[in-house]
PDB file of N, CA, C and O in Angstrom:
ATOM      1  N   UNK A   1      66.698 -15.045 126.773  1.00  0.00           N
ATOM      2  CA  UNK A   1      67.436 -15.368 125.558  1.00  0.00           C
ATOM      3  C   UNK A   1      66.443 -15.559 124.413  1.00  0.00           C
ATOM      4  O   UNK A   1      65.510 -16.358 124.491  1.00  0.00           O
ATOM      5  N   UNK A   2      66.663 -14.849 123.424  1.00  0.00           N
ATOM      6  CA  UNK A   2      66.102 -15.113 121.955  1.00  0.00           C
ATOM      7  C   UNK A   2      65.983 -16.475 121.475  1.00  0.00           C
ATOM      8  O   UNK A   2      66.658 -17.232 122.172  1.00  0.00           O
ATOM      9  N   UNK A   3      65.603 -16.835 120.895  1.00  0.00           N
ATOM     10  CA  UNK A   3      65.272 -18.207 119.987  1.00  0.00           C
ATOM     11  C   UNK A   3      66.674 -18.287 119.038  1.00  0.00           C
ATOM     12  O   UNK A   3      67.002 -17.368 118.288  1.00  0.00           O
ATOM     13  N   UNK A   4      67.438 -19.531 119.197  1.00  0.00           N
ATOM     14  CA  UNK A   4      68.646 -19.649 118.363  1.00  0.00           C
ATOM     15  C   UNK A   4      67.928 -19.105 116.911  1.00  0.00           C
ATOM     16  O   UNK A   4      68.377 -18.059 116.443  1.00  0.00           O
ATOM     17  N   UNK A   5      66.842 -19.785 116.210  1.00  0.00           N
ATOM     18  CA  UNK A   5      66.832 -19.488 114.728  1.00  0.00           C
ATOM     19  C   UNK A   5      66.270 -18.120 114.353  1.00  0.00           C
ATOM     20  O   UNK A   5      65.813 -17.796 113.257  1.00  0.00           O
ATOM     21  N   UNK A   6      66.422 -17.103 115.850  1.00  0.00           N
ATOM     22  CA  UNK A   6      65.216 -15.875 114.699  1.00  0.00           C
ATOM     23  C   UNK A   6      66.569 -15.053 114.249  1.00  0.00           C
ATOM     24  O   UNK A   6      67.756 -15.255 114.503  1.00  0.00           O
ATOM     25  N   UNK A   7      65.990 -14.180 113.580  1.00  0.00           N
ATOM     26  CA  UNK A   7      67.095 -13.574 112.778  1.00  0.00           C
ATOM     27  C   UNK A   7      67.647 -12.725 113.481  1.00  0.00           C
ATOM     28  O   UNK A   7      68.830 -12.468 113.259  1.00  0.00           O
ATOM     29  N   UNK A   8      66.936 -12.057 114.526  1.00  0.00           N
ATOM     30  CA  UNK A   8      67.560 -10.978 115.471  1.00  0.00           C
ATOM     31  C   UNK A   8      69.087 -11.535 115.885  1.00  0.00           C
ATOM     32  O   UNK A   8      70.139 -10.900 115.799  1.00  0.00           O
ATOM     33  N   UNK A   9      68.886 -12.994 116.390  1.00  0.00           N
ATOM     34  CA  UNK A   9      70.013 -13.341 117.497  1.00  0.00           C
ATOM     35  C   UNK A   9      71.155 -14.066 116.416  1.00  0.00           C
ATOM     36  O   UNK A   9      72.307 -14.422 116.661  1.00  0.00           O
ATOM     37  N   UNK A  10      70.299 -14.150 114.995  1.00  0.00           N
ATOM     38  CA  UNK A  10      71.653 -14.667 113.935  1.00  0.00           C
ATOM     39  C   UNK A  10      72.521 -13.267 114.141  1.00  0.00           C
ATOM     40  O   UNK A  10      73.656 -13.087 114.580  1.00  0.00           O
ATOM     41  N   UNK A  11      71.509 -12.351 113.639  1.00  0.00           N
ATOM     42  CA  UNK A  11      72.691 -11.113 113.372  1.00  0.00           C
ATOM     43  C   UNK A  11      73.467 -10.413 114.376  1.00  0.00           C
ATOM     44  O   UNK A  11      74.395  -9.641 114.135  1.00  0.00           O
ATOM     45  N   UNK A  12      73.015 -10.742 115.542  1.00  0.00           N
ATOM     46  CA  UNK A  12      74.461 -10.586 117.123  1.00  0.00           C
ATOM     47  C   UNK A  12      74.885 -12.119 117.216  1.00  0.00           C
ATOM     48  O   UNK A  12      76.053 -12.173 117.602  1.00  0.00           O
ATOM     49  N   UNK A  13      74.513 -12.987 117.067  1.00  0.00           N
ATOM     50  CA  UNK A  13      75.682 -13.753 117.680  1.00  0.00           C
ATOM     51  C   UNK A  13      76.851 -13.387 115.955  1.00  0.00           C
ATOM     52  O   UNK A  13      77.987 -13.273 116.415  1.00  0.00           O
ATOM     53  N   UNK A  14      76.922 -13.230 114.662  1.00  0.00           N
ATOM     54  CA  UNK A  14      77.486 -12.965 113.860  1.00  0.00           C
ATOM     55  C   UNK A  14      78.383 -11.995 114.028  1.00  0.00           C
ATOM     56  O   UNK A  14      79.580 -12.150 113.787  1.00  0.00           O
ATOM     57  N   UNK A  15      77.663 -10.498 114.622  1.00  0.00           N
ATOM     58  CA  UNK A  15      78.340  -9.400 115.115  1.00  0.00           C
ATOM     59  C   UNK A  15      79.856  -9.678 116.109  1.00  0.00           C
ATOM     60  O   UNK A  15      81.048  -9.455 115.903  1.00  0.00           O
ATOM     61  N   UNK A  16      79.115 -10.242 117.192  1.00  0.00           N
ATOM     62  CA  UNK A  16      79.875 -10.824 118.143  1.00  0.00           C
ATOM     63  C   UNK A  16      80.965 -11.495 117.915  1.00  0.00           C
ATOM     64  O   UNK A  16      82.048 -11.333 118.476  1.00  0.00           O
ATOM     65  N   UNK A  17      80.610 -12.513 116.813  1.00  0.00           N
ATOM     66  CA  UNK A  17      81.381 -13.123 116.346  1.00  0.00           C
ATOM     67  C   UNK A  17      83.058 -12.808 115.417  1.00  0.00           C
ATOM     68  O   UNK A  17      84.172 -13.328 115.353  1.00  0.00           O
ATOM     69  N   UNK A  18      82.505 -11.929 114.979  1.00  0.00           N
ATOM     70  CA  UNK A  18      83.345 -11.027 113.405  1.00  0.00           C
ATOM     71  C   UNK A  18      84.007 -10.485 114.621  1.00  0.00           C
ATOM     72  O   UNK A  18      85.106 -10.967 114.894  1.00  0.00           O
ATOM     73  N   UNK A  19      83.379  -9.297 115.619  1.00  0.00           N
ATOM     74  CA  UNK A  19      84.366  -7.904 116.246  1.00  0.00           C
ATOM     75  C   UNK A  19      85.330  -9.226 117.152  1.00  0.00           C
ATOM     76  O   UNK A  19      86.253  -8.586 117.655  1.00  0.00           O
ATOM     77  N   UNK A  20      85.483 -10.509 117.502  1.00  0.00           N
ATOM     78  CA  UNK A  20      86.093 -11.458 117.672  1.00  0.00           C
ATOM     79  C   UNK A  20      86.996 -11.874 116.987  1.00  0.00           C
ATOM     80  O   UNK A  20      88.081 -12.136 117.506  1.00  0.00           O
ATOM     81  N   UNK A  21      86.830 -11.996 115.984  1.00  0.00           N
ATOM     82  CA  UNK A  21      87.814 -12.685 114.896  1.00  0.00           C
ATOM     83  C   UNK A  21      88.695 -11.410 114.489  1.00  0.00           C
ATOM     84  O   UNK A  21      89.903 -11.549 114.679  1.00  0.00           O
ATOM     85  N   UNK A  22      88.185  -9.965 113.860  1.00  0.00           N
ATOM     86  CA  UNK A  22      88.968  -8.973 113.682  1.00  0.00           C
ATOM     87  C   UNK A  22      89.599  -8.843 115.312  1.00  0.00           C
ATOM     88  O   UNK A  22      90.261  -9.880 115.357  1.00  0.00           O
ATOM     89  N   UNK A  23      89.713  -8.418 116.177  1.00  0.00           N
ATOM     90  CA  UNK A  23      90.257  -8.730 117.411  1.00  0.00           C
ATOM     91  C   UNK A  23      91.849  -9.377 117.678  1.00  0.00           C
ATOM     92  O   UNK A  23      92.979  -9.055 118.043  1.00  0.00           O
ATOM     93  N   UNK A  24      90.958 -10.633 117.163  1.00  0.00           N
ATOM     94  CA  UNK A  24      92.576 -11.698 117.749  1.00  0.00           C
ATOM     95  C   UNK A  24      93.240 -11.633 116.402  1.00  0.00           C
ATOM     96  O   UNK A  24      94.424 -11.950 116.511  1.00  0.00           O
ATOM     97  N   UNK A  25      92.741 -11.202 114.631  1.00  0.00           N
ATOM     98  CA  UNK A  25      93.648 -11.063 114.364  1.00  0.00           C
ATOM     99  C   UNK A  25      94.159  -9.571 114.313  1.00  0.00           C
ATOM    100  O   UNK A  25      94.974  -9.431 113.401  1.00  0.00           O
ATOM    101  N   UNK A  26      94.033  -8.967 114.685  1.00  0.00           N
ATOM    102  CA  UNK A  26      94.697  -7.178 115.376  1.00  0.00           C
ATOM    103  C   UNK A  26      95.840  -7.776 115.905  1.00  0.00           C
ATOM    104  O   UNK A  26      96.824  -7.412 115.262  1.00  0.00           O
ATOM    105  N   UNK A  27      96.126  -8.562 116.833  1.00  0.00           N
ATOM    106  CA  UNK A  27      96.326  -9.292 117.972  1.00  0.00           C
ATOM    107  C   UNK A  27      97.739 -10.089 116.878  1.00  0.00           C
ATOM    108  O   UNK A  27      98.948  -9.861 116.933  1.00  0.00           O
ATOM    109  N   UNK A  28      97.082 -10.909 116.090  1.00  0.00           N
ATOM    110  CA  UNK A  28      98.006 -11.987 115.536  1.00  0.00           C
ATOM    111  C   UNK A  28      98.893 -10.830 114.169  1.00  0.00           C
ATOM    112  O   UNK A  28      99.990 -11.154 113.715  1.00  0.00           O
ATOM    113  N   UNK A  29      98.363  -9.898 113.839  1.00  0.00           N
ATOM    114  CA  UNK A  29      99.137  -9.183 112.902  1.00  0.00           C
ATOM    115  C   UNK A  29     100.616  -8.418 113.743  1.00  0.00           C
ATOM    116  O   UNK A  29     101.784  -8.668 113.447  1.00  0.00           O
ATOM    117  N   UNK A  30     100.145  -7.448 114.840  1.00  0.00           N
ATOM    118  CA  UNK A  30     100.887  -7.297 115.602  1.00  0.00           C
ATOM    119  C   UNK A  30     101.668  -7.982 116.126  1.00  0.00           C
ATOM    120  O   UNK A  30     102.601  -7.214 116.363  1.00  0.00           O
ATOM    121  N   UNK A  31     101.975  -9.110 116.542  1.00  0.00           N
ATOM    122  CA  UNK A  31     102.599 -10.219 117.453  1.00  0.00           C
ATOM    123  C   UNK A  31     103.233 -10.506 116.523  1.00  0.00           C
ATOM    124  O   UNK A  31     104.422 -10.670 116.798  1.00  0.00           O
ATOM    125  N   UNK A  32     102.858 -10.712 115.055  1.00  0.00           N
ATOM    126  CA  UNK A  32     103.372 -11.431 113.625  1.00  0.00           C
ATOM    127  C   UNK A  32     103.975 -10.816 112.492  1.00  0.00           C
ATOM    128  O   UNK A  32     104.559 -11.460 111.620  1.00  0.00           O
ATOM    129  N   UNK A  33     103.795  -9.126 112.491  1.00  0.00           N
ATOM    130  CA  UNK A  33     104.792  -8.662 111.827  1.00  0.00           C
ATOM    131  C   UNK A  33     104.983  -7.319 112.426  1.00  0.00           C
ATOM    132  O   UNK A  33     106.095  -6.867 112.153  1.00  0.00           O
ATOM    133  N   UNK A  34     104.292  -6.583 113.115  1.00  0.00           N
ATOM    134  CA  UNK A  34     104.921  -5.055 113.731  1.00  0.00           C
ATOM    135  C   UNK A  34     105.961  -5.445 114.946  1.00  0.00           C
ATOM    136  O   UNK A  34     107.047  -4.867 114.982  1.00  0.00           O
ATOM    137  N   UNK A  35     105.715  -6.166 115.673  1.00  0.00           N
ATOM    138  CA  UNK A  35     106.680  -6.775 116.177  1.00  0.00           C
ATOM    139  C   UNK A  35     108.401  -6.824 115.707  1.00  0.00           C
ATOM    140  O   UNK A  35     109.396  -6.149 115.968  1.00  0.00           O
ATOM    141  N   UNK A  36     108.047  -8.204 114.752  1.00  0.00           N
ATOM    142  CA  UNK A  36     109.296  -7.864 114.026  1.00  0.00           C
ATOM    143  C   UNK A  36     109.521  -7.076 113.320  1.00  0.00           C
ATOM    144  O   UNK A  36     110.562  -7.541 112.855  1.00  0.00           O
ATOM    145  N   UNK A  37     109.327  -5.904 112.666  1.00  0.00           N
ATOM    146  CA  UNK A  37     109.776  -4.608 112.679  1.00  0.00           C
ATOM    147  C   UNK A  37     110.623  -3.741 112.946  1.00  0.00           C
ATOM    148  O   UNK A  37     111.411  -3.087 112.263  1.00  0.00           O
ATOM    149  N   UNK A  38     110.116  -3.859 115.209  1.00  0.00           N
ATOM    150  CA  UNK A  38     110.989  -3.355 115.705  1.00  0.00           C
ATOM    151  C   UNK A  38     112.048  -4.095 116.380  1.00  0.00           C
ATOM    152  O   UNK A  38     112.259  -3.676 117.518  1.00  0.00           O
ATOM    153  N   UNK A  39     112.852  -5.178 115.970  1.00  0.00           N
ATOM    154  CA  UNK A  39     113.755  -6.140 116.437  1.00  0.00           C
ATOM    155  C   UNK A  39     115.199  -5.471 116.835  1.00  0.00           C
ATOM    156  O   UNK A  39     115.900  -5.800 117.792  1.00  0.00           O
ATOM    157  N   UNK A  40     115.496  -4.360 115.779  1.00  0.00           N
ATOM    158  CA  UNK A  40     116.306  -3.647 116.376  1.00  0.00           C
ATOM    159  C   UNK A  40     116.343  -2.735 117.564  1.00  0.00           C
ATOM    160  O   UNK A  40     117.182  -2.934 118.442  1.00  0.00           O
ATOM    161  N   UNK A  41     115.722  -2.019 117.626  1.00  0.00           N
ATOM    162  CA  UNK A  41     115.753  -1.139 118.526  1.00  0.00           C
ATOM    163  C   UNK A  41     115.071  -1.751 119.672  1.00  0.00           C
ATOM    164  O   UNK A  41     115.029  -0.992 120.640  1.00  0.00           O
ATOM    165  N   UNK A  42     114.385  -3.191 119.899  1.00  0.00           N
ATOM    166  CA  UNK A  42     113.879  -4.010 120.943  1.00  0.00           C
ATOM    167  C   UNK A  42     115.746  -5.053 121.244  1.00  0.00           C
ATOM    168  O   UNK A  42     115.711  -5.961 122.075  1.00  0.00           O
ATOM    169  N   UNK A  43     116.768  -4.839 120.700  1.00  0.00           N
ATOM    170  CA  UNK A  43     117.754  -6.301 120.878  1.00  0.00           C
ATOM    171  C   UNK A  43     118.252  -5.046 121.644  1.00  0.00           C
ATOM    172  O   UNK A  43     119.456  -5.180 121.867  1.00  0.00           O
ATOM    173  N   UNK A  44     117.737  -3.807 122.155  1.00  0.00           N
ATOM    174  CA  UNK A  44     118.895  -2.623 123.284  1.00  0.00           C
ATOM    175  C   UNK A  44     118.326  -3.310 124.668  1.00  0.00           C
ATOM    176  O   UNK A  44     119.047  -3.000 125.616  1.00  0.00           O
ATOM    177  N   UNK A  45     117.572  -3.894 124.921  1.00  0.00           N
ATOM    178  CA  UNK A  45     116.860  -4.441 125.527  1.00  0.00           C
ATOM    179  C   UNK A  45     116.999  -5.709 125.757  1.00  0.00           C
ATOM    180  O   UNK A  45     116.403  -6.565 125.102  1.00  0.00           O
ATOM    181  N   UNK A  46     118.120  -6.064 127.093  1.00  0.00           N
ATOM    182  CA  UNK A  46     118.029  -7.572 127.420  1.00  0.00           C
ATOM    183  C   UNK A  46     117.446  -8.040 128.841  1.00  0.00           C
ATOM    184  O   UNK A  46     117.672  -7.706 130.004  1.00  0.00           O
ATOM    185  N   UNK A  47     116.581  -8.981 128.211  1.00  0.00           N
ATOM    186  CA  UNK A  47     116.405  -9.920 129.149  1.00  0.00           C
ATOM    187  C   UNK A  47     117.008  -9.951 130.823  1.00  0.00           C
ATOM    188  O   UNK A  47     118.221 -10.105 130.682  1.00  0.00           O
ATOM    189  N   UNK A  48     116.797  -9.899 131.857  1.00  0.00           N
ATOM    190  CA  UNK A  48     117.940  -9.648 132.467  1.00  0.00           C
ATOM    191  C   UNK A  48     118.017 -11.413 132.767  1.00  0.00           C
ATOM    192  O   UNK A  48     119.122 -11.853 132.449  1.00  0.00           O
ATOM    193  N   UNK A  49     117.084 -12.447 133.296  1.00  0.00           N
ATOM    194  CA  UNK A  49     117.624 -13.885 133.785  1.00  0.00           C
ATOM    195  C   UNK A  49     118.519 -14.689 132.418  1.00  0.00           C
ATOM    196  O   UNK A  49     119.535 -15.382 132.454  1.00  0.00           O
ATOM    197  N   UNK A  50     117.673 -14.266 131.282  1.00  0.00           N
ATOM    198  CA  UNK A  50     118.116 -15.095 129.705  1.00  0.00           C
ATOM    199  C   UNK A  50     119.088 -14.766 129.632  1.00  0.00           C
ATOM    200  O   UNK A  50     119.943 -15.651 129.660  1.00  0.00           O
ATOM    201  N   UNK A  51     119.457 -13.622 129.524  1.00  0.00           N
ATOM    202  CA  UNK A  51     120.550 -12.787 128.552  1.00  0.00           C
ATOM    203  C   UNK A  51     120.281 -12.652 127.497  1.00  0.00           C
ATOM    204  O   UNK A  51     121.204 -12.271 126.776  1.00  0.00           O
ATOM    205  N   UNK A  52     119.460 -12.789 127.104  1.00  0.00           N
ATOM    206  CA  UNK A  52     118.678 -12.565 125.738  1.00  0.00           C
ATOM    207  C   UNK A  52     117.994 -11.300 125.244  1.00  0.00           C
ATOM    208  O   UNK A  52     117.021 -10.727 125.733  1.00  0.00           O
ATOM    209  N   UNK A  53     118.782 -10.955 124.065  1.00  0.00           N
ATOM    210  CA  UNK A  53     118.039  -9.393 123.482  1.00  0.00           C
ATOM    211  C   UNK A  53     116.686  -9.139 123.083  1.00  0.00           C
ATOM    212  O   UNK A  53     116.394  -9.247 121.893  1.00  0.00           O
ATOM    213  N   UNK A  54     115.641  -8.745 124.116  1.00  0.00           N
ATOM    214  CA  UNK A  54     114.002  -8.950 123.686  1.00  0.00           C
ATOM    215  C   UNK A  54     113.843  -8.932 122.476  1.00  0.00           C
ATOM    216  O   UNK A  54     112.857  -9.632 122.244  1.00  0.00           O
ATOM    217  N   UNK A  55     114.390  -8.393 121.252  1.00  0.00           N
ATOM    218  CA  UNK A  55     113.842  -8.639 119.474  1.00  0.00           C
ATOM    219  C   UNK A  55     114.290  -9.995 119.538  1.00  0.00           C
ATOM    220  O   UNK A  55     113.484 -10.915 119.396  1.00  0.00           O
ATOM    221  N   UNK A  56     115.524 -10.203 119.743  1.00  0.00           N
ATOM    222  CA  UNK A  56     115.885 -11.923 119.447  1.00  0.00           C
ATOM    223  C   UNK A  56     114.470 -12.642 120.102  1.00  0.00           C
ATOM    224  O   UNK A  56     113.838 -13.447 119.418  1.00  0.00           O
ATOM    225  N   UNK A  57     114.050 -12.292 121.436  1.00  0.00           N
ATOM    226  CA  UNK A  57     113.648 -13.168 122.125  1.00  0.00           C
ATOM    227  C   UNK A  57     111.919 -13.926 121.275  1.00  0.00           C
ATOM    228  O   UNK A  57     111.559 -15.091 121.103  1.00  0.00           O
ATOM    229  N   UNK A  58     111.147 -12.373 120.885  1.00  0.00           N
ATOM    230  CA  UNK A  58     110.349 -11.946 120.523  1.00  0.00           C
ATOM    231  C   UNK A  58     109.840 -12.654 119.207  1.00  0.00           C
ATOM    232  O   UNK A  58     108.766 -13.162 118.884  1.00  0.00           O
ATOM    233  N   UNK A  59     111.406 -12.425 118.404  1.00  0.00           N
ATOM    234  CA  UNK A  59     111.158 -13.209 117.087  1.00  0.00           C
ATOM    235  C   UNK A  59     111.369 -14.654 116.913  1.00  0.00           C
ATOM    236  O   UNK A  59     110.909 -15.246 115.937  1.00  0.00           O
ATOM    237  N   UNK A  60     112.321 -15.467 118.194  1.00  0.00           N
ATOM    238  CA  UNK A  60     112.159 -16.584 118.173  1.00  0.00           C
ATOM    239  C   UNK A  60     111.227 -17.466 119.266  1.00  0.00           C
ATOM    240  O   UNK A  60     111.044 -18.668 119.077  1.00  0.00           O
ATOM    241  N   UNK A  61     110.812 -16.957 120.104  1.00  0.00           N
ATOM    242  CA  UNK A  61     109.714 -17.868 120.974  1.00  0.00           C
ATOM    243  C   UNK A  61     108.880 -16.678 121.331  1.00  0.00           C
ATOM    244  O   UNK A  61     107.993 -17.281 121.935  1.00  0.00           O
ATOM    245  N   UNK A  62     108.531 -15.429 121.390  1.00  0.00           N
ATOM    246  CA  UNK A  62     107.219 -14.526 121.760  1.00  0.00           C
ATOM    247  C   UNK A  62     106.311 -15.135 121.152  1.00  0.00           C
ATOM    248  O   UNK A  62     105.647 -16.058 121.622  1.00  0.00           O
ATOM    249  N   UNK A  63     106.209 -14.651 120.025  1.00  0.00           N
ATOM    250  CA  UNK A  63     105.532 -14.249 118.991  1.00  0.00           C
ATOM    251  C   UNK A  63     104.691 -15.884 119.157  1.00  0.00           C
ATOM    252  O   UNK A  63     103.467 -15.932 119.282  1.00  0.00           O
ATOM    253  N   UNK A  64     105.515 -17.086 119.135  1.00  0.00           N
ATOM    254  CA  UNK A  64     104.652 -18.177 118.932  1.00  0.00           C
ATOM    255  C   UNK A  64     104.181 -18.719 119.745  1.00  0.00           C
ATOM    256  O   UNK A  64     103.514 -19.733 119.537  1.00  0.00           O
ATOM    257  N   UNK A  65     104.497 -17.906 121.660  1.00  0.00           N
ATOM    258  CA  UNK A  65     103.782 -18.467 122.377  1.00  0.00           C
ATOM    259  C   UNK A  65     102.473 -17.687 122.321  1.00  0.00           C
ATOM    260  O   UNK A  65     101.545 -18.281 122.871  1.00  0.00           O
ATOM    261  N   UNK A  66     102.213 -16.665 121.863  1.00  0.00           N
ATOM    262  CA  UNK A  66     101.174 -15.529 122.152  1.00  0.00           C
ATOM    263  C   UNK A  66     100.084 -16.080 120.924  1.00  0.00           C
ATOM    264  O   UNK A  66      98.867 -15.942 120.810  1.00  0.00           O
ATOM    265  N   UNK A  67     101.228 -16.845 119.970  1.00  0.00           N
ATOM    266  CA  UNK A  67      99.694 -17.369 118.823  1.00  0.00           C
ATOM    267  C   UNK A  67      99.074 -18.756 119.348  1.00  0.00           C
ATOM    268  O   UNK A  67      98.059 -19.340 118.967  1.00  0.00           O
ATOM    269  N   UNK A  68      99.724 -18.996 120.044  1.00  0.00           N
ATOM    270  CA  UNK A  68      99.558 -20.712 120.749  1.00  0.00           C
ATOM    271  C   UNK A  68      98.045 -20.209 122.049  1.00  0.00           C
ATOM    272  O   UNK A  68      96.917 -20.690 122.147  1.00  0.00           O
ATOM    273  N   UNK A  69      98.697 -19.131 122.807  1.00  0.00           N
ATOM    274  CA  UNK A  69      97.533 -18.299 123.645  1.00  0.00           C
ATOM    275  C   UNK A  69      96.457 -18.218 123.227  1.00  0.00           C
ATOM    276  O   UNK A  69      95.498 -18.814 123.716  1.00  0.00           O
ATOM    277  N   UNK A  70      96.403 -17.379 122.129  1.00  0.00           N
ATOM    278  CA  UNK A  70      95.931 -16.635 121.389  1.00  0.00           C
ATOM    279  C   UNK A  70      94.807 -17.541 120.785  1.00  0.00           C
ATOM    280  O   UNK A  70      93.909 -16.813 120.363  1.00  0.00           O
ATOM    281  N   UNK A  71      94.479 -19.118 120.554  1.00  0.00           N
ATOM    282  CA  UNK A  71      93.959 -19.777 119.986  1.00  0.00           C
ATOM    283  C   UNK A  71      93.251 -20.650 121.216  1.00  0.00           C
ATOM    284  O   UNK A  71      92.264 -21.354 121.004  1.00  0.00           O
ATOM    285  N   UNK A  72      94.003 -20.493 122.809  1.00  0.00           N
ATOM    286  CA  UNK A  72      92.933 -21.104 123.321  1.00  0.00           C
ATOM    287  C   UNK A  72      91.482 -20.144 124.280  1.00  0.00           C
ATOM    288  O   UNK A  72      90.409 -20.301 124.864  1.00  0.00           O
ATOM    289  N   UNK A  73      92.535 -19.096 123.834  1.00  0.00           N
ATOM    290  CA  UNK A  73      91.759 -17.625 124.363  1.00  0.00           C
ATOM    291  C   UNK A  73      90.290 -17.540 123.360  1.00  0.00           C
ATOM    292  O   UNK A  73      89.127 -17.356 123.720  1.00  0.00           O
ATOM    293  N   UNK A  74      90.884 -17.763 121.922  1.00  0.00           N
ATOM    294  CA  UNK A  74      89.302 -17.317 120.929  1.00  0.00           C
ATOM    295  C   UNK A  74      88.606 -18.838 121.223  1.00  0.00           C
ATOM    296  O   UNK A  74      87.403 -18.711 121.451  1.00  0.00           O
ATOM    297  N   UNK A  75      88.977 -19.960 121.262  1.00  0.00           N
ATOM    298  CA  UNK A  75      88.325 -20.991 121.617  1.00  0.00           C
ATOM    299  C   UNK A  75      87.386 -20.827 122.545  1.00  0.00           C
ATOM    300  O   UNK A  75      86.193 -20.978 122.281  1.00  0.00           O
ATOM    301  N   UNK A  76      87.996 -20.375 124.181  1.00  0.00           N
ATOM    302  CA  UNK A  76      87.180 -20.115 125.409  1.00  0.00           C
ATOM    303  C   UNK A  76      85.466 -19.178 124.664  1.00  0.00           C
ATOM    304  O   UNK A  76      84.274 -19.475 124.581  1.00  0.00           O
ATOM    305  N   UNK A  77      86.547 -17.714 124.190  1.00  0.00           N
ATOM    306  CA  UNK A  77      85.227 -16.403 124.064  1.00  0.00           C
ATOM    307  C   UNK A  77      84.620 -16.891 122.680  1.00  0.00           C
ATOM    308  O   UNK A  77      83.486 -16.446 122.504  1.00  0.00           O
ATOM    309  N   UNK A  78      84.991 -17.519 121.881  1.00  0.00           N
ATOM    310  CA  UNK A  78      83.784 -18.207 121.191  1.00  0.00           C
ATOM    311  C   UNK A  78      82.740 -19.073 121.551  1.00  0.00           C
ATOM    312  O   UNK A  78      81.538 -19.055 121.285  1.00  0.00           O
ATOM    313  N   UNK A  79      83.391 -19.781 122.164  1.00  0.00           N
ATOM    314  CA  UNK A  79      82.352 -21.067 123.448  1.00  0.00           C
ATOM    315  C   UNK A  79      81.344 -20.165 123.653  1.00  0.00           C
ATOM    316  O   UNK A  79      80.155 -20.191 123.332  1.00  0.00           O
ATOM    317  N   UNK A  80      82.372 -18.927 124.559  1.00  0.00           N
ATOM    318  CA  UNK A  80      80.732 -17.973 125.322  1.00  0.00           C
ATOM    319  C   UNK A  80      79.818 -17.542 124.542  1.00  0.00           C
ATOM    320  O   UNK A  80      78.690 -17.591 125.031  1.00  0.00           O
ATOM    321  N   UNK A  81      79.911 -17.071 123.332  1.00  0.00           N
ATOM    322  CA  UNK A  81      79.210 -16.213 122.688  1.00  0.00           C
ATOM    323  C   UNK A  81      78.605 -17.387 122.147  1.00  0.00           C
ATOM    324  O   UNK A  81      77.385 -17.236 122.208  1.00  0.00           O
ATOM    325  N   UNK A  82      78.895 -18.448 121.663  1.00  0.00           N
ATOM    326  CA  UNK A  82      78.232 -19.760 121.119  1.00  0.00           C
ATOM    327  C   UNK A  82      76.919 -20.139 121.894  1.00  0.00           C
ATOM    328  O   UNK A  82      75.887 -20.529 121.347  1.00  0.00           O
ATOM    329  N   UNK A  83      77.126 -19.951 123.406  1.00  0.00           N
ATOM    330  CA  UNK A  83      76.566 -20.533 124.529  1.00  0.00           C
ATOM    331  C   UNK A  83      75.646 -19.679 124.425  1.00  0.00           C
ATOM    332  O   UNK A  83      74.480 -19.977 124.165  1.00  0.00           O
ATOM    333  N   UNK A  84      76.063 -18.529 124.615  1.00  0.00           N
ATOM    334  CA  UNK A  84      75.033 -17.275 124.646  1.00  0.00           C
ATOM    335  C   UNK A  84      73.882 -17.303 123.917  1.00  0.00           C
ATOM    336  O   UNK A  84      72.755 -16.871 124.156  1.00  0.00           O
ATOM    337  N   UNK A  85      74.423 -17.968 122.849  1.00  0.00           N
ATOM    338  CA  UNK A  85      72.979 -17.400 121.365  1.00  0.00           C
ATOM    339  C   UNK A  85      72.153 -18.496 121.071  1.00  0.00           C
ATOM    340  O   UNK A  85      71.186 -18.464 120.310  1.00  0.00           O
ATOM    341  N   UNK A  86      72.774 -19.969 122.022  1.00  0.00           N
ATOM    342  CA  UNK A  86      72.295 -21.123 121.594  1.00  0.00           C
ATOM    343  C   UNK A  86      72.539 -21.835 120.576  1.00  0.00           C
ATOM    344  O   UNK A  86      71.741 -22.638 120.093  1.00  0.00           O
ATOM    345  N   UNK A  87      74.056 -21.524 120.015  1.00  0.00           N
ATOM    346  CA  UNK A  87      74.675 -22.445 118.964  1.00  0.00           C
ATOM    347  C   UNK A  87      75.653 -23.305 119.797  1.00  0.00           C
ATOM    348  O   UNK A  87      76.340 -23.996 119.046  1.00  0.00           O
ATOM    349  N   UNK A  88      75.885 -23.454 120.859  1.00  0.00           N
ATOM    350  CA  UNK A  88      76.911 -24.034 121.626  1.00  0.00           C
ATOM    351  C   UNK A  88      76.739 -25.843 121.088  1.00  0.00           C
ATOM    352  O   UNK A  88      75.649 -26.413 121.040  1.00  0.00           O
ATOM    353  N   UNK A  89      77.769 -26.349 120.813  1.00  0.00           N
ATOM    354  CA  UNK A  89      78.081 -28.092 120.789  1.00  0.00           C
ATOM    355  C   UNK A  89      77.714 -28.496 121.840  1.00  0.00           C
ATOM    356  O   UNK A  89      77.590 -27.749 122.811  1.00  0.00           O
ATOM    357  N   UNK A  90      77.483 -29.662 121.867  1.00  0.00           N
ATOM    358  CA  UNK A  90      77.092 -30.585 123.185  1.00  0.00           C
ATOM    359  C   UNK A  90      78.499 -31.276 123.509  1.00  0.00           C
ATOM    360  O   UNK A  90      79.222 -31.908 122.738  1.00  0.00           O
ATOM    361  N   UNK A  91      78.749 -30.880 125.317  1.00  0.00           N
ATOM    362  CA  UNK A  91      79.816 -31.516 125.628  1.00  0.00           C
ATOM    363  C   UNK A  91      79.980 -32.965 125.532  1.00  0.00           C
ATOM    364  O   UNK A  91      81.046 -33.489 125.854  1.00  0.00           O
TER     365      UNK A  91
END
């Protein structure tokens, strides 16, 4: 492992960092508006235990469990890449 302060390992753990953040929000745009988009042609589509039309389902609890995910997921792969470069917090 590189030295946390040389500049080599600023500019990958940064890299790392960014193709991360563009990532989950790819992730949170999709889930958050292409999604609802297709609400119609997703409500032909039910659920079979709910009874629930997947756009209904999608636009009222998907979407906000996947951003709820979605935040302990970049938490975890930030940790790593944190850990990695030697910026990691002390537990």
């Amino acid at each position: 492992m590189t030295r946390p302060d040389s500049k080599e390992n600023q500019e990958e753990h940064w890299s790392k960092t960014t193709r991360l953040m563009f990532t989950h929000l790819g992730v949170w745009i999709f889930f958050g508006y292409v999604i609802h988009m297709f609400v119609v042609p997703l409500n032909k589509i039910v659920i079979p235990i709910l009874d629930f039309p997947l756009g209904f389902y999608m636009a009222a609890q998907g979407s906000l469990i996947v951003f709820v995910v979605m935040l302990f997921v970049f938490a975890r792969q930030q940790d790593e890449i944190d850990r990695e470069h030697g910026y990691a917090e002390e537990d």
